[in-house]
Each structure stands twice: as C-alpha cells, then as structure tokens.
VEXGU-913032 format. One record per residue (C-alpha): residue number from 1; residue in three letters; z, y, x. Coordinates in Angstrom, 3 decimals, m for minus. Example, Ala and Ser with C-alpha at 12.3 -4.5 7.8 and 13.67 -1.06 7.14 Angstrom:
num | residu | pz | py | px
1 | ALA | 7.800 | m4.500 | 12.300
2 | SER | 7.140 | m1.060 | 13.670
//
This chain:
num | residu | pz | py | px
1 | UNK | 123.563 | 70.282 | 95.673
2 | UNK | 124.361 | 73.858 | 97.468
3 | UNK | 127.293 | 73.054 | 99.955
4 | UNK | 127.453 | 74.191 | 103.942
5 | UNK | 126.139 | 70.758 | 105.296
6 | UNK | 123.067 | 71.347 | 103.510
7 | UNK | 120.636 | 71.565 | 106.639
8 | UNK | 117.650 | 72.920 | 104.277
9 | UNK | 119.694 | 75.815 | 102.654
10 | UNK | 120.686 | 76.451 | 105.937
11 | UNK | 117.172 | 77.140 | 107.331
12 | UNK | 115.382 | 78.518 | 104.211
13 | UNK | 118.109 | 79.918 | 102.290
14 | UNK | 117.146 | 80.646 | 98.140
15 | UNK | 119.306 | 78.125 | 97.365
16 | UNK | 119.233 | 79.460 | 93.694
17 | UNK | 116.311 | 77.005 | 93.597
18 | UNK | 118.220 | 73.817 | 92.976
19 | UNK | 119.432 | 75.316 | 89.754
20 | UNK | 116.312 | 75.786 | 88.660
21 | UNK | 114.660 | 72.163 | 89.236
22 | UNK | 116.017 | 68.360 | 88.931
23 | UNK | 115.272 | 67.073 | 92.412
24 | UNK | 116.181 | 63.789 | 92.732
25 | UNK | 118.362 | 64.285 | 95.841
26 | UNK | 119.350 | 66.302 | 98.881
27 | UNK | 116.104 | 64.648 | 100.503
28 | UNK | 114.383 | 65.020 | 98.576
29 | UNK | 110.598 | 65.409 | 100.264
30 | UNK | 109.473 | 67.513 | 96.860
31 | UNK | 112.590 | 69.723 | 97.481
32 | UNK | 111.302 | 70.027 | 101.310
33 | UNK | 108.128 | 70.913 | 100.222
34 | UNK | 108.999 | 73.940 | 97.789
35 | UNK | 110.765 | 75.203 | 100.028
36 | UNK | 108.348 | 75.624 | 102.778
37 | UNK | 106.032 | 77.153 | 100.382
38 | UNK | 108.814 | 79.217 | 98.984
39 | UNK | 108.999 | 80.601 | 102.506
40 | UNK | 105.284 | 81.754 | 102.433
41 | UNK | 105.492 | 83.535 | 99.068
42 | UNK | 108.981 | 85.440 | 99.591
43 | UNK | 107.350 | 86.664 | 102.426
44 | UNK | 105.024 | 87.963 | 100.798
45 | UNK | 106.653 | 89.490 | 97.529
46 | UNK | 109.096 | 91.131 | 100.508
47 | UNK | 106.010 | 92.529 | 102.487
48 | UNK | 104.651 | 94.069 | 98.622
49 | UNK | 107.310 | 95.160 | 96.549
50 | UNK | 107.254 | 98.364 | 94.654
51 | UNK | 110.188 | 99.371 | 92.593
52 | UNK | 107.491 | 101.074 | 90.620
53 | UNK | 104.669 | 98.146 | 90.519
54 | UNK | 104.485 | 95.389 | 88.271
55 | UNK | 104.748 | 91.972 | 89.379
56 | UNK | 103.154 | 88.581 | 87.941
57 | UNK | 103.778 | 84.954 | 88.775
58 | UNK | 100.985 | 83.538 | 87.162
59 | UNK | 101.829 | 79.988 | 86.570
60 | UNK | 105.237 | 80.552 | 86.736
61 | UNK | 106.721 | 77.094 | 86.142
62 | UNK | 110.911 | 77.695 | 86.001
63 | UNK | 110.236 | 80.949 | 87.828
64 | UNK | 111.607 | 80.943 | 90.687
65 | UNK | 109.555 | 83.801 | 92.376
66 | UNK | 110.193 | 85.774 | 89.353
67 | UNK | 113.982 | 85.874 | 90.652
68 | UNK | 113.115 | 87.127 | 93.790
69 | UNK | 110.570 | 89.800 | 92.328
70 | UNK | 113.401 | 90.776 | 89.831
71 | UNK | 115.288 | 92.713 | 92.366
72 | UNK | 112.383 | 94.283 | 94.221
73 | UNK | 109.849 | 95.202 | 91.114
74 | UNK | 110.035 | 97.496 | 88.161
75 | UNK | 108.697 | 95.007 | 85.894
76 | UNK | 107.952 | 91.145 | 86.392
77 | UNK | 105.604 | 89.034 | 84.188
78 | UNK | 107.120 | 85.424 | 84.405
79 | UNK | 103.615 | 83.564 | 83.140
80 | UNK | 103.546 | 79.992 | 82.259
81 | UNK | 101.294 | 77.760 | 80.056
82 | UNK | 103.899 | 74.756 | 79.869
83 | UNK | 106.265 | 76.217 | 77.206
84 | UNK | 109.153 | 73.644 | 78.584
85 | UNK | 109.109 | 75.086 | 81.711
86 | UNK | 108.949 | 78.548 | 80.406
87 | UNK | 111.848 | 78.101 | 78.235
88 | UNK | 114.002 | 76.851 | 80.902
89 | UNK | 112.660 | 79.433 | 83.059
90 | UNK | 113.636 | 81.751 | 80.202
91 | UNK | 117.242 | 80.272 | 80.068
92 | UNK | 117.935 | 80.742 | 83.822
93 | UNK | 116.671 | 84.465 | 84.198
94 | UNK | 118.643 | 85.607 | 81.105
95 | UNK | 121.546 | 83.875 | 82.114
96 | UNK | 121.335 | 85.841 | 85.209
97 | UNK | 120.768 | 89.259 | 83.698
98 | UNK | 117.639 | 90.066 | 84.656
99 | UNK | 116.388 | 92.842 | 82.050
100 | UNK | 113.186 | 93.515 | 83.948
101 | UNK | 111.584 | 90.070 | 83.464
102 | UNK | 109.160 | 89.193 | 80.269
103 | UNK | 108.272 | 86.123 | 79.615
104 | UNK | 104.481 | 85.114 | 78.148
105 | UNK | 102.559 | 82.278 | 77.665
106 | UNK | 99.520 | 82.540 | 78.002
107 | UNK | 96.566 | 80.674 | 79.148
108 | UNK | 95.094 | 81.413 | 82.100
109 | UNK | 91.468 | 81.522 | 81.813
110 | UNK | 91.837 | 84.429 | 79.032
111 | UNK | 95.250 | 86.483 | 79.137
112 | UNK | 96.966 | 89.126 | 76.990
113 | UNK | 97.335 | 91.819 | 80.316
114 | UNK | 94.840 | 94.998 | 80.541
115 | UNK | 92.278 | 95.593 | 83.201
116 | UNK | 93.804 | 96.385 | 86.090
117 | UNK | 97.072 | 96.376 | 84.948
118 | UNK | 99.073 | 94.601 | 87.907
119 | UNK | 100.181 | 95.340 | 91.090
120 | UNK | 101.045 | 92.042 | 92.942
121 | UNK | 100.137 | 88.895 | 91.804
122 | UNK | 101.157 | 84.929 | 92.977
123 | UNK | 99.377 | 81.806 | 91.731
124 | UNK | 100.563 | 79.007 | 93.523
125 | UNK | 99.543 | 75.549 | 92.591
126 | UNK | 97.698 | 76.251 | 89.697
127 | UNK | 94.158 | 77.032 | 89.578
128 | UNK | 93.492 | 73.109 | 90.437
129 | UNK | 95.285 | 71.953 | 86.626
130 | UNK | 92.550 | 74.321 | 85.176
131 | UNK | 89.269 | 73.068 | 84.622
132 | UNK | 87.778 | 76.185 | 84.224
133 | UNK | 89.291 | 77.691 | 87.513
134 | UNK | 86.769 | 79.691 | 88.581
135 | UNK | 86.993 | 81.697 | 84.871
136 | UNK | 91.123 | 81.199 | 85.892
137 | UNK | 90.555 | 83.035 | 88.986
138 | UNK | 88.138 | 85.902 | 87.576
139 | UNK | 90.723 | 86.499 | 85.297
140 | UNK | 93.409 | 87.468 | 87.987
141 | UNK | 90.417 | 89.600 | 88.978
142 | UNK | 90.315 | 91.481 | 86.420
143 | UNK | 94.080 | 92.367 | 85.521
144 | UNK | 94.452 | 93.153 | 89.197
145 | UNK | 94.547 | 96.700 | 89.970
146 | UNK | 92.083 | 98.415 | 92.530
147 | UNK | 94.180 | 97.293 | 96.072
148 | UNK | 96.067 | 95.170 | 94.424
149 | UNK | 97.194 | 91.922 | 96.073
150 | UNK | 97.296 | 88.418 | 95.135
151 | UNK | 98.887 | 85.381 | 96.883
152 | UNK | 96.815 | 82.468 | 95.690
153 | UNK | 97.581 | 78.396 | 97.080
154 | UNK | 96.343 | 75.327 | 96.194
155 | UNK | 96.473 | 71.764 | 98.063
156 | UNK | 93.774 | 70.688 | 100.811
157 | UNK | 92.002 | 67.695 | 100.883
158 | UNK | 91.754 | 67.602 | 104.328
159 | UNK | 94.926 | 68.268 | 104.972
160 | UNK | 96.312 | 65.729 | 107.768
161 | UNK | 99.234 | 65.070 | 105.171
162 | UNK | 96.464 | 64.549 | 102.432
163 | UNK | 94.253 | 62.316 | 104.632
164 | UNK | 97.406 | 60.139 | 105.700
165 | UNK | 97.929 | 59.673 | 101.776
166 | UNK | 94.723 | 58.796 | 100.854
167 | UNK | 94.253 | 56.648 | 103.563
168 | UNK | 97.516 | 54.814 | 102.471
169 | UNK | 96.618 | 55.116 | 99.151
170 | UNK | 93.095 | 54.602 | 99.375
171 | UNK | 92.503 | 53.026 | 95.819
172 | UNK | 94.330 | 55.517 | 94.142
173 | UNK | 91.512 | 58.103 | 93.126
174 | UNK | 89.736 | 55.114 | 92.029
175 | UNK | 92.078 | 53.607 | 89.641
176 | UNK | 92.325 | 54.875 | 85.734
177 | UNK | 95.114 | 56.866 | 84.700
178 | UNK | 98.329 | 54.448 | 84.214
179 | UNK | 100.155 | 53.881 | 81.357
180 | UNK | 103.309 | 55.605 | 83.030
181 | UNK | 103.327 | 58.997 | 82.686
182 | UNK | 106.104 | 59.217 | 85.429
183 | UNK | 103.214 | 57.690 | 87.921
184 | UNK | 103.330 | 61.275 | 89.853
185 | UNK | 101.455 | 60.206 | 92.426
186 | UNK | 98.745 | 59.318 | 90.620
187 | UNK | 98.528 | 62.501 | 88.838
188 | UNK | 99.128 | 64.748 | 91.848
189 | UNK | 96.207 | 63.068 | 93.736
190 | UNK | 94.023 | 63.644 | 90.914
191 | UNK | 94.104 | 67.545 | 91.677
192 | UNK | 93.842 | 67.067 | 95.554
193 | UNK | 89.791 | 67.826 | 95.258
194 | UNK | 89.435 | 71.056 | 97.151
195 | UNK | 88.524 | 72.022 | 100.897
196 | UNK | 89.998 | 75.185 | 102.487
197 | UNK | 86.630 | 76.582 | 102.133
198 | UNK | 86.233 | 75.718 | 98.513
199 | UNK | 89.577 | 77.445 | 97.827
200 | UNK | 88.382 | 80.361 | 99.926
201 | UNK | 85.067 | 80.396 | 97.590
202 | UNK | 86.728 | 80.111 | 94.243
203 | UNK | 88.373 | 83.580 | 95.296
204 | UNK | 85.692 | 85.715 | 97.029
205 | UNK | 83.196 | 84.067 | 93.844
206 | UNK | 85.869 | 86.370 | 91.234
207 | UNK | 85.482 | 89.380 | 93.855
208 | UNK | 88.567 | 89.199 | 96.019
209 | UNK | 88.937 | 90.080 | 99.995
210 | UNK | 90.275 | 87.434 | 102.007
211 | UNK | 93.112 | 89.082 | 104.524
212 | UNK | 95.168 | 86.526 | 105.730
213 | UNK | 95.797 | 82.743 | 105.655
214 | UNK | 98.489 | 80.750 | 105.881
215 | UNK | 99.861 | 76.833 | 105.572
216 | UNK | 102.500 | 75.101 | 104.156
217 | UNK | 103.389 | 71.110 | 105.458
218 | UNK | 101.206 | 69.716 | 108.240
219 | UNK | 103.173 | 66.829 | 109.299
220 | UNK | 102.825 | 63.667 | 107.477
221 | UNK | 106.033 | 62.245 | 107.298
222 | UNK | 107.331 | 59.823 | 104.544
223 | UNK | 110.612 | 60.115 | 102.185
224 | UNK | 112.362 | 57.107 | 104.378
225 | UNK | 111.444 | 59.063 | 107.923
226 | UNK | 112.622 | 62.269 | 106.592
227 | UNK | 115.781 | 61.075 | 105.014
228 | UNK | 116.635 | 59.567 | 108.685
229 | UNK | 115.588 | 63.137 | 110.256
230 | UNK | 118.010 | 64.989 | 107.520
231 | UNK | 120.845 | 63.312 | 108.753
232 | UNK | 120.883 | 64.496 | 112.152
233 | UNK | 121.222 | 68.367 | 111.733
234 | UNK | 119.855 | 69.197 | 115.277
235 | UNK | 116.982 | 66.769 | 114.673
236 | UNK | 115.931 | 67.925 | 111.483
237 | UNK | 115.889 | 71.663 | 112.907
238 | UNK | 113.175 | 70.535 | 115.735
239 | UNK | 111.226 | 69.023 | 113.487
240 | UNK | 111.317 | 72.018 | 110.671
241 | UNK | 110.579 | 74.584 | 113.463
242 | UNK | 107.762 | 72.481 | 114.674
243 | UNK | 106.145 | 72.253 | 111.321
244 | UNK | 106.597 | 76.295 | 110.962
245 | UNK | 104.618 | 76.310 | 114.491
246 | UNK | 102.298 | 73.620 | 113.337
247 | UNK | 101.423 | 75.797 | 109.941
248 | UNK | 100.468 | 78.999 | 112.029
249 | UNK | 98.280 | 77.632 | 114.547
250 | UNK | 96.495 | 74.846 | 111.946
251 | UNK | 96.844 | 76.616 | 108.319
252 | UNK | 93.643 | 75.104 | 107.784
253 | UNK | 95.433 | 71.577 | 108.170
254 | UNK | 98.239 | 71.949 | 106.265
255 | UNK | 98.723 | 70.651 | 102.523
256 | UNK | 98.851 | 73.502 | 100.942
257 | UNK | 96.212 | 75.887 | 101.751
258 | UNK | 97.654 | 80.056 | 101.351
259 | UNK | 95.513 | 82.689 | 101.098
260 | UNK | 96.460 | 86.284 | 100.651
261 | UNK | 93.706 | 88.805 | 98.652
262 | UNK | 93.039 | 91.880 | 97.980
263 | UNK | 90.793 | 93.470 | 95.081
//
C-alpha cells in the first residue's frame, strides 16, 4: 500500500501503519480516519517524551503509538485486552527490534501497574467498549504519576459526522444486534453514546485537569465521495487541510472528541 502516489502518506506520513492493520484499500475512509487521529496523538507523545519516563498505550490494539513512543521513551507499556490484537501487535514490534516495549494484557478497570507509576499515558477509543468506564478511567488515575499526562478520545454523538450517520441510519440504534458479526456499523454505532461534555465528566469525575482539546474528522463525507476526492491529488489536499482547520476551530464537532489531562 506505501508507494509515492499515495496522497495520505504524503500528508500524514507513519506509513508504518498499513503494516500494522488490513484496510481494505488505499481509500479506505477507516484508513483516513486513523490517520487523522494518529496526527493528534503523535503530537502529543512528541510534545511529552522523556527518554527517562515510562510510556503506556492503554488499549493498545496492534500498537501503533507504541512504535512511535519506542524511540522517544525509556520504557513503553503496549496494553491491550484483545489478546489477537496484542499478539499481532507483539509480532510487529519484535520484528522491529524494539527491546523497550512490554507487552500486558490486562483489563482495564483493574490493572497490574503501581500507583503512580507512569509518566504519559494515551487511551484512545476505548473507555466507550468498557462498561464500567468511569472505574476504567479512575484507574488511569491512579497509575498516573503526580503531573503526569494523559491523552484520552472517544467518539461524539453530536458530532456533525455522527448526526449525518444517524440521520442516514436512523433505525440503526434501534435494531437488535445482527447475526453478522462483520455488521461494523452496527457495532460501532452502538458505542457512539457520549457528548463532549460527558467525555469531559468521565475524566474530571477520576480527578484529572482538563488542558487542552482537540478534534479529529468534522466533515461528513461518504466512502464513494472520498474515493472521487483521492483521485485528484490537489483536491484531496484542500479538502484534508480544510478538515485540519475545521478540527481546530469546532473540536467540539468533530467525531472524535480529544482531550489532553493532567493529574
């Protein structure tokens, strides 16, 4: 998937990324998507590293972040509850011979780390697969050290991108879970429950300080429009850089929903 036409890699770079997931193509809106996000949080490992401060990605999935921390971090916690993911997380670090990275599995609500124990923390897309997110989040609370930051995300439901889906989709919520498993959209929209403000509250409940806030995806474009945008290189790059502009004015209306803490 990495080759010099590649308009995304282009803009965003970490192109290590497509070895790490199965996106279904070049255009694909899910590969779009992580990397916008991506953005956010390598900005924010960059702006905290420590090559004597401990790193955790908690809800690591295949780990990406843990690569970038790797290089910038004395030691990296690479955190996931889905042992598939971990394992090919796992695979791809090793392979790459990155010593400083342990892998754990642990769940969330009730972890193996001691209090204040880490220096910089992400959770990103997590806290809403967790019923008991609000124990999830003390948790991170507590393992934090004192001034210790944490980059936490979860989708907004009033997101313009959200709204346009739901409106679109508007039985979906309503309907019982299918028979396919592969019904993504179905299962994604199940965890698209939470306001900016309820995000914001799930945080400052555990005892965090809210510093900054940021967005990822405001514009509600389709997989067919975006294809037809991808094509034309100068097209694609207007529409990109608006969305960056878009996110820092309206963070609050974007579909993910950043917010950067401190303990």
């Amino acid at each position: 998937m990495n080759n010099t036409n590649d308009a995304l890699n282009n803009i965003f770079g970490m192109g290590f990324m497509d070895d790490m997931h199965d996106y279904p193509n070049q255009t694909s809106n899910i590969r779009y998507y992580h990397r916008l996000k991506a953005r956010i949080i390598n900005s924010f490992i960059q702006r905290n590293y420590g090559f004597d401060k401990t790193f955790l990605d908690a809800g690591a999935g295949r780990g990406p972040y843990c690569v970038i921390a790797s290089a910038l971090f004395k030691k990296v916690y690479c955190d996931e509850f889905d042992t598939a993911e971990l394992a090919v997380a796992e695979t791809y670090i090793k392979g790459k011979n990155m010593k400083n990275v342990e892998f754990l599995h642990n769940d969330l609500t009730s972890t193996s780390y001691a209090d204040n124990s880490i220096h910089t923390a992400v959770c990103s897309e997590v806290l809403e697969h967790i019923p008991e997110r609000q124990k999830a989040a003390n948790e991170l609370y507590r393992i934090l050290k004192p001034g210790g930051k944490l980059l936490l995300s979860m989708p907004q439901k009033n997101s313009i991108f959200y709204r346009h889906v739901m409106k679109v989709q508007k039985d979906l919520l309503a309907q019982p879970e299918p028979t396919d498993t592969n019904d993504l959209l179905w299962h994604h929209m199940q965890h698209v429950k939470f306001s900016s403000n309820d995000i914001e509250k799930i945080a400052t409940n555990a005892g965090f300080t809210v510093i900054t806030r940021y967005g990822a995806n405001v514009l509600p474009v389709g997989e067919k429009i975006f294809s037809k945008l991808y094509a034309i290189p100068f097209v694609f790059n207007i529409y990109v850089y608006a969305e960056f502009l878009l996110e820092k004015i309206f963070p609050r209306f974007a579909s993910f929903y950043f917010i950067e803490l401190q303990k």
